[in-house]
N, C-alpha and C positions, 0 to 999 in steps of 0.2 A: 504494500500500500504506500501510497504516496500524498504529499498534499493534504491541506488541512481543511475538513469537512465539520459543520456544525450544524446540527438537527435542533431542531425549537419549532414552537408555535407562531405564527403571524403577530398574535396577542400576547406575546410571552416577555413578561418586565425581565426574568430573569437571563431570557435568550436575548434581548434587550443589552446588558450589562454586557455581553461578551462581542457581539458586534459594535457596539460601542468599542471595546477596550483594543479586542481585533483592528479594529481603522483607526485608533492610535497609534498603535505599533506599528502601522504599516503594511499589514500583510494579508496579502490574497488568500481567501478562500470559497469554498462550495457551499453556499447556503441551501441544504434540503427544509422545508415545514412539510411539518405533519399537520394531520389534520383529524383535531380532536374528536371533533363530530362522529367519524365514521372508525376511533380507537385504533388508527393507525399508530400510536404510541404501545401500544398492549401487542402489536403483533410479532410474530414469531422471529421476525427477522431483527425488528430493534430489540427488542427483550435479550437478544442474544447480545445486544450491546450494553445495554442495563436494565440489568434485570428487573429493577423497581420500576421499569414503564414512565421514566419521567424524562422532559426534558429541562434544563440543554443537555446535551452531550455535544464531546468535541472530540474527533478523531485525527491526528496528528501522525503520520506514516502510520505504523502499529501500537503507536498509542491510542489507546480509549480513554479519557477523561470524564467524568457523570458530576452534576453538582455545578452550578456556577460559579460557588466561591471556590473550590477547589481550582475550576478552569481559569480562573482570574490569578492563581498563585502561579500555577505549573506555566500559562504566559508570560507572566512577568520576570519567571525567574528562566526562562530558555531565550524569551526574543527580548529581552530589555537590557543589555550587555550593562546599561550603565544602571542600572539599579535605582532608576528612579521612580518605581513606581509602588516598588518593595523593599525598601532599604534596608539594608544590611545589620542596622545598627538591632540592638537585642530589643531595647523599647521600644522603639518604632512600632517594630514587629510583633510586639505584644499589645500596642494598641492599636496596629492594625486587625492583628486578631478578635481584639475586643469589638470592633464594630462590625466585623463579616460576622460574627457571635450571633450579634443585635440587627443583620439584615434575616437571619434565619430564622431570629429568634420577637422582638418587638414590633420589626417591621414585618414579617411574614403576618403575625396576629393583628397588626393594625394597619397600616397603609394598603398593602397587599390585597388584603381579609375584606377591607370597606372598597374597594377598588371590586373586588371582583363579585361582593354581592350587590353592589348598588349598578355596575357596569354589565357584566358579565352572564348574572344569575345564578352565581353561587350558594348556595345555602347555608346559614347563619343569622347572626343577629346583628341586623346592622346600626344600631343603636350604639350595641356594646360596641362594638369594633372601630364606631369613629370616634367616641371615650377613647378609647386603647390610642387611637392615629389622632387626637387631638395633643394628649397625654409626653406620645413618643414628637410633636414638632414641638412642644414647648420646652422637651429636652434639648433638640436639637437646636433649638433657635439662641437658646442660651450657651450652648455650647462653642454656635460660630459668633457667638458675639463680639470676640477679640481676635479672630482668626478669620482669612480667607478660605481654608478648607481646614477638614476633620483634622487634620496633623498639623494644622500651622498655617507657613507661607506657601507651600507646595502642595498640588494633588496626589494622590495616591490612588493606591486601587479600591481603598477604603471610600473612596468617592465614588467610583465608579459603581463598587457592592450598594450605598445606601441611595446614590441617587434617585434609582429609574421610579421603584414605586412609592415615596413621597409625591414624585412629577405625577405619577398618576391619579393618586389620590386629589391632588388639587385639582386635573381633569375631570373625576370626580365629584368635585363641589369642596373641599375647604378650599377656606379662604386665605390662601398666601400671601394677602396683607396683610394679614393680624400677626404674622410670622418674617420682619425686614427681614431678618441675616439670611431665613433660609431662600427668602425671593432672590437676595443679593449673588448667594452660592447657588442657585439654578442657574443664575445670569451669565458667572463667569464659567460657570461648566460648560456652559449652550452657545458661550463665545469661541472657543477654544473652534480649532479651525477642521477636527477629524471629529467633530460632533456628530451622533447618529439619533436622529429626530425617535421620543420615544413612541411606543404606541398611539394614535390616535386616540384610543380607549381605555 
């Protein structure tokens, strides 16, 4: 195998993140979507490529990658020679870990959650879930309040992980004016010149 293939949804935040990160880097690949409707993710053929039936997956010669945060590591750390996106340093690292943590973990249960039952037609409560995505930007808002991104002066991949579905959620309906710093960090992210427009929905 050869060439670098990534399988996602049309509507997928999280296939999102990595086409994003992919035309940062620079580099060519095979966009396949599947297509949820007819459980072409469930079939015999991608299954054999993750077994948990979920997308992204990204295939890299005979590598198979599953997981988005995972695929945002193993890129940064193969095609990013100068370490800018994962740096090296020990802390960094650990508080890059802390927020791909919280796109799995805060954000999967609130941005994500209220994104895909108010958009999508996912099942839940969606009440609860824009409490949870109200809850998770007022951490965030406070958090970019003296920084241009999550780690400082510079982006990371930790931007790239919590980006995509906050953006959605306020396609959603919150209101990202009640929230400057994080309108301010959509701003400079969506400036940035290998920007990959998120979802419509």
């Amino acid at each position: 195998m050869s060439g670098i293939t990534l399988y996602s949804f049309s509507l997928s935040g999280n296939g999102h993140k990595i086409r994003h990160f992919l035309s940062i880097l620079g580099l060519q690949y095979e966009l396949k979507l599947l297509d949820p409707h007819t459980q072409e993710h469930k079939s015999k053929e991608f299954v054999a490529l993750n077994p948990l039936g979920q997308v992204p997956v990204l295939v890299d010669g005979d590598a198979v990658i599953c997981d988005s945060n995972a695929i945002l590591v193993y890129l940064a750390q193969k095609y990013d020679a100068d370490n800018t996106w994962y740096p090296e340093d020990v802390l960094l690292r650990a508080e890059i870990q802390k927020f791909l943590s919280m796109s799995a973990g805060e954000v999967l249960n609130g941005p994500n959650l209220y994104r895909g039952i108010k958009v999508i037609g996912k099942p839940g409560d969606l009440e609860q879930t824009y409490d949870k995505t109200i809850n998770f930007f007022v951490y965030l808002d406070k958090h970019l309040s003296d920084r241009d991104y999550l780690l400082g002066a510079k982006p990371s991949i930790a931007d790239i992980a919590l980006y995509t579905y906050p953006k959605l959620a306020v396609k959603a309906g919150v209101n990202v004016s009640d929230f400057p710093h994080i309108a301010k960090w959509f701003a400079r992210i969506e400036s940035g010149l290998s920007y990959v427009d998120a979802p419509e929905k």
